[in-house]
C-alpha positions as a Markdown table, in Angstrom:
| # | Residue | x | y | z |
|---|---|---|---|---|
| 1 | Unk | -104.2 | -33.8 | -196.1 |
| 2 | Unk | -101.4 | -35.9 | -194.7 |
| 3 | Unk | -97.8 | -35.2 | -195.1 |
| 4 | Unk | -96.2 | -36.4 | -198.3 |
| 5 | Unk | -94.6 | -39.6 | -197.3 |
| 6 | Unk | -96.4 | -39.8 | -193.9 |
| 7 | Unk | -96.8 | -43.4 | -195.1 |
| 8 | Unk | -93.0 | -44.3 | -194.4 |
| 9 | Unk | -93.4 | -43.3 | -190.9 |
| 10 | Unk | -96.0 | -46.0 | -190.3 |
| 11 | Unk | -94.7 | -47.8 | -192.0 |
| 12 | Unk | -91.5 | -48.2 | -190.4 |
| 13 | Unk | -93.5 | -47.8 | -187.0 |
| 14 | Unk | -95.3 | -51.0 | -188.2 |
| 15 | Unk | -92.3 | -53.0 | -189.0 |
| 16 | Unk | -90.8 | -52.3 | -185.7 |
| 17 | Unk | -94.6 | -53.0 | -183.8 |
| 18 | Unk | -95.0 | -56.7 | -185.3 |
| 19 | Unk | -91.3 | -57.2 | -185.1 |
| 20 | Unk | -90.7 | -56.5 | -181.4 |
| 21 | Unk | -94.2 | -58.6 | -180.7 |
| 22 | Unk | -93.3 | -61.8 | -182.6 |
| 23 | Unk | -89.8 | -61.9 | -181.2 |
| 24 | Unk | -90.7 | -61.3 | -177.5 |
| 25 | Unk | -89.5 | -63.6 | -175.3 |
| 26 | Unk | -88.3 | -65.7 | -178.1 |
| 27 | Unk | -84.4 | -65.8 | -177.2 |
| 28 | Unk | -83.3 | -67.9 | -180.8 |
| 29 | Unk | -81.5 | -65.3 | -183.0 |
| 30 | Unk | -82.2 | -67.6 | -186.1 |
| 31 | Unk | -85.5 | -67.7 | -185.6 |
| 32 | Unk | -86.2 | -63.7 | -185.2 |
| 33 | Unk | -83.9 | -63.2 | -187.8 |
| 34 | Unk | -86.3 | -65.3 | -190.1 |
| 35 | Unk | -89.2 | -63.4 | -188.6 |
| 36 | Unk | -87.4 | -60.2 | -189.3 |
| 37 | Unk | -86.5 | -60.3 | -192.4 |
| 38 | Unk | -90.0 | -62.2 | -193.5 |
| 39 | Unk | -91.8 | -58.9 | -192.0 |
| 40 | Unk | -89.3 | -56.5 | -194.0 |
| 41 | Unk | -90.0 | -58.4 | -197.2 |
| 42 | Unk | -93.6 | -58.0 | -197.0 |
| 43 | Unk | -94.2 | -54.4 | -195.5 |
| 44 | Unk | -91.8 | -53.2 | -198.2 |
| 45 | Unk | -93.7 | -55.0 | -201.1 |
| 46 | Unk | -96.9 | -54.7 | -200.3 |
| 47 | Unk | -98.1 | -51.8 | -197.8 |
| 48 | Unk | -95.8 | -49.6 | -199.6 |
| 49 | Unk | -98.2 | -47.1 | -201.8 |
| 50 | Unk | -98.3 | -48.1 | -205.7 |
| 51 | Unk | -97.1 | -44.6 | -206.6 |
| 52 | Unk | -93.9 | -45.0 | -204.5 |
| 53 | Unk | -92.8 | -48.2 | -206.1 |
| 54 | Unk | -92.1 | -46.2 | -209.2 |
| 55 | Unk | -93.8 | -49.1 | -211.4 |
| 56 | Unk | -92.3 | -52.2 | -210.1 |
| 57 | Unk | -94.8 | -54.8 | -208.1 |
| 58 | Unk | -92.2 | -55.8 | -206.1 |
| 59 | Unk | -89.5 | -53.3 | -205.8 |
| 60 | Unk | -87.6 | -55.2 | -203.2 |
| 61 | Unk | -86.3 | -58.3 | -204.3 |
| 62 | Unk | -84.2 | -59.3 | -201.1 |
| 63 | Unk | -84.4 | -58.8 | -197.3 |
| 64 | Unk | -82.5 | -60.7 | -195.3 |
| 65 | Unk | -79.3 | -61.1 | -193.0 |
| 66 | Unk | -75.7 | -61.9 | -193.3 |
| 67 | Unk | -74.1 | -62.7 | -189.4 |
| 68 | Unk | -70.3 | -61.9 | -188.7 |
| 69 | Unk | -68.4 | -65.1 | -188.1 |
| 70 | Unk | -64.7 | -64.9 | -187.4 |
| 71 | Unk | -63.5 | -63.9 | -190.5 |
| 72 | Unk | -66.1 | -63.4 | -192.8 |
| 73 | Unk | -69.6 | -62.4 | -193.1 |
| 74 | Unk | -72.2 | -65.7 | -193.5 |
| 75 | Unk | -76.1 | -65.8 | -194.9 |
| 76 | Unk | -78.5 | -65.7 | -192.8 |
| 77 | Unk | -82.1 | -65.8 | -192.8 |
| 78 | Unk | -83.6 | -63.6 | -196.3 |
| 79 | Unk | -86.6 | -63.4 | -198.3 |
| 80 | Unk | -85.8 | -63.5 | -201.8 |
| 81 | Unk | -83.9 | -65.1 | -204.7 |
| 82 | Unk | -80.9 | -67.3 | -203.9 |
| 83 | Unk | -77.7 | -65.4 | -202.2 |
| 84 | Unk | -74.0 | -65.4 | -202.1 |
| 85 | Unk | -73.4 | -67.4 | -198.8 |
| 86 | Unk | -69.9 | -66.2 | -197.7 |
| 87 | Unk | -68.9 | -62.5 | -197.9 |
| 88 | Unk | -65.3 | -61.3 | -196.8 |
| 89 | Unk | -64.9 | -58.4 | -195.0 |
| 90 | Unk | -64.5 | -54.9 | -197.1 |
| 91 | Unk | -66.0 | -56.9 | -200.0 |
| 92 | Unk | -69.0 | -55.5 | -201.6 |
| 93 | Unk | -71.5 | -53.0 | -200.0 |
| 94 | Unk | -72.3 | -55.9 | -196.9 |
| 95 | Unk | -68.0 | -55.4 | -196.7 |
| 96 | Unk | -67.9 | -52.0 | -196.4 |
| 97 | Unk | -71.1 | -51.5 | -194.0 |
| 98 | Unk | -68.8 | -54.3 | -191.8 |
| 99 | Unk | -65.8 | -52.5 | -192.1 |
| 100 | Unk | -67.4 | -48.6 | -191.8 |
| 101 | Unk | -69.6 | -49.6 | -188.8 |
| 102 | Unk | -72.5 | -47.7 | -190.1 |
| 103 | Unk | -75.4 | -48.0 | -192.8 |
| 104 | Unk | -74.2 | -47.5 | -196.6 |
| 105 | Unk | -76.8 | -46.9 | -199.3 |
| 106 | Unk | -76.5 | -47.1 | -202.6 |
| 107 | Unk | -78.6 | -45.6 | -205.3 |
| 108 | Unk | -76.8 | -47.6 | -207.9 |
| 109 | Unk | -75.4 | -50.8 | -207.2 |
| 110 | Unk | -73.7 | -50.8 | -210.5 |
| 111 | Unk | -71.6 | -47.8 | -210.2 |
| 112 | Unk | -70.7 | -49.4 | -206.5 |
| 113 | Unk | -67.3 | -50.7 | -207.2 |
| 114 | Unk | -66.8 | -53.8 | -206.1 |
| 115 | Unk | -70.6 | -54.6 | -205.7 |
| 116 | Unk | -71.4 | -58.4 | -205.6 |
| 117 | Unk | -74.3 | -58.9 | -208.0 |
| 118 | Unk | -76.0 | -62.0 | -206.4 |
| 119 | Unk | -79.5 | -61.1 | -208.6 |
| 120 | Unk | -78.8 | -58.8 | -211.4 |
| 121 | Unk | -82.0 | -57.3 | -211.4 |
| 122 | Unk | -81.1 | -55.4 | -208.1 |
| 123 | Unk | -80.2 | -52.0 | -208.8 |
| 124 | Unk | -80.1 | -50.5 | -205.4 |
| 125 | Unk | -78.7 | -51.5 | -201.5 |
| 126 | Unk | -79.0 | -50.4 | -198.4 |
| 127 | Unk | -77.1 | -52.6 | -195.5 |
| 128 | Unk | -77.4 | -51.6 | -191.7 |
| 129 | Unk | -75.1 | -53.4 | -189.3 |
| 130 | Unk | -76.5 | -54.9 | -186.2 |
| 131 | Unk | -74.0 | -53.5 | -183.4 |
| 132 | Unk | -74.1 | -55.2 | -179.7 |
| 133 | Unk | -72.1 | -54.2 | -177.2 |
| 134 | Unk | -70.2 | -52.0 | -179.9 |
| 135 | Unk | -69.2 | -54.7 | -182.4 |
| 136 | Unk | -70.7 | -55.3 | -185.8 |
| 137 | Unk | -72.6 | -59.3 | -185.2 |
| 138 | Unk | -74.6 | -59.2 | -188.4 |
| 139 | Unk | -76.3 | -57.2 | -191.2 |
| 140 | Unk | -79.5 | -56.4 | -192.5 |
| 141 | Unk | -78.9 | -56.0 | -196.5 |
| 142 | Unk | -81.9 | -54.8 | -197.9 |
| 143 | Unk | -81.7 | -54.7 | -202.3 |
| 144 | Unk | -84.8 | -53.0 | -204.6 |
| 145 | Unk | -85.3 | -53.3 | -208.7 |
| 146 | Unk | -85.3 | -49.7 | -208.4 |
């Protein structure tokens, strides 16, 4: 009998498999981005087991990237409702992954103070910053109805 959530494994390992082939040699950040955040969107809606989506059909309801420009953090490529487009720094949970440097995730959006509700339904967030050459360039913010 396999492992109880064995399934996240692969699927992660999956996510990472098409990713790396579709943006191979493909030097456009835009463009891989899209890629990206179209292959998150999908692989966490739909080859995620029924039982683990704890009765939602599509527990998340964005995927997508914010990039670090200057001042502020600007949308990028997503999957998903509309977005906010312009983010400052510290402001919401996208804020403070910029300003902590590391992955925040939050079980409960609305006890997050200062969370930005873009969509309403979302009720959890994780964000991972995207660190080259030790600075923060961009985000992948990741929010589920659940």
């Amino acid at each position: 009998m396999a492992e109880p959530g064995a399934w996240k494994a692969r699927l992660y390992a999956g996510v990472v498999e098409r990713t790396k082939a579709i943006i191979a040699g493909e030097p456009d950040y835009v463009a891989n981005t899209a890629n990206a955040a179209a292959i998150l969107f999908h692989a966490l809606n739909y080859e995620v087991p029924d039982a683990a989506k704890q009765g939602a059909p599509l527990p998340v309801n964005w995927a997508g990237f914010y990039f670090w420009r200057a001042s502020e953090l600007v949308l990028g490529p997503f999957q998903g409702k509309v977005a906010c487009i312009r983010i400052k720094s510290g402001r919401g949970v996208c804020g403070a992954a910029l300003e902590r440097g590391a992955p925040v995730v939050v079980p409960d959006t609305h006890a997050f103070p200062g969370h930005i509700a873009c969509d309403a339904a979302s009720a959890s967030e994780i964000v991972v910053p995207v660190v080259v050459d030790g600075a923060v360039v961009a985000l992948i913010d990741l929010d589920s109805v659940n």
